[in-house]
C-alpha positions, 0 to 999 in steps of 0.5 A: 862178438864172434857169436853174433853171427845173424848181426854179422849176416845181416850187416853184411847183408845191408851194407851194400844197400845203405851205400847205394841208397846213401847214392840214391839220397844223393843224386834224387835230391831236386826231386826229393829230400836229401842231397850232399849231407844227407847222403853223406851221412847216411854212407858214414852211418853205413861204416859205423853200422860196419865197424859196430858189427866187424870191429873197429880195425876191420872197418879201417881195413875196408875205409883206411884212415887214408881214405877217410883224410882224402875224402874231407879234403878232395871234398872241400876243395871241390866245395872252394873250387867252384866258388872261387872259380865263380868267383874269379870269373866275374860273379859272386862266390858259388855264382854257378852262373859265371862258370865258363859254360855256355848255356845259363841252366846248364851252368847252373846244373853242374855247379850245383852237382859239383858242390853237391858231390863235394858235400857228400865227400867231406860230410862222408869223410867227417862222419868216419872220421869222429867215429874212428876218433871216439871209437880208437881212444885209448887203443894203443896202435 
């Protein structure tokens, strides 16, 4: 692999932009395809495209598998979180319109932005974390 220098060029090269495109899917989602998984899975495919090109253990250098185990859970909690605080507040479960927010549609807009982002951490944190399972087995650590 040390050869392949125009792979490791260009990976290095499309990296950056697979991440701020990842961004863009995410946050252009209410006018175009896309939204939290989408996005989600567009950033982890970044990382597996890095850690094909790097090697496994420059990847874990660059996403620890610290990072990855807080990306899932910060992400899901977020995900319950508004729910339930919806939830506890009167309405139903992801009841954006029960959150403590004055005006309806603002209400409506945060909520769908918070569950969104916590979508885009735990698909982000989950799409690394089978590829460093299935790419680490067998490797002795």
């Amino acid at each position: 692999m040390r050869l392949d220098v125009i792979l490791r060029v260009i990976a290095k090269l499309l990296l950056p932009f697979t991440v701020v495109f990842g961004f863009y899917v995410h946050f252009h989602a209410e006018t175009s395809p896309g939204g939290g998984f989408q996005a989600g899975v567009v950033i982890g495919a970044g990382v597996i495209l890095y850690a094909i090109i790097f090697g496994l253990d420059e990847a874990i250098k660059i996403v620890p598998v610290r990072v990855v185990e807080l990306l899932v859970s910060v992400g899901t909690l977020i995900f319950l979180g508004v729910g339930i605080v919806g939830w506890l507040l009167g309405g139903n479960y992801l009841d954006y319109y029960a959150l403590p927010i004055a005006d309806p549609i603002i209400s409506q807009e945060v909520g769908i932005h918070l569950v969104e982002i916590g979508v885009l951490m735990a698909v982000t944190g989950a799409v690394i974390a089978i590829f460093y399972a299935f790419a680490g087995r067998g490797r002795s650590r």
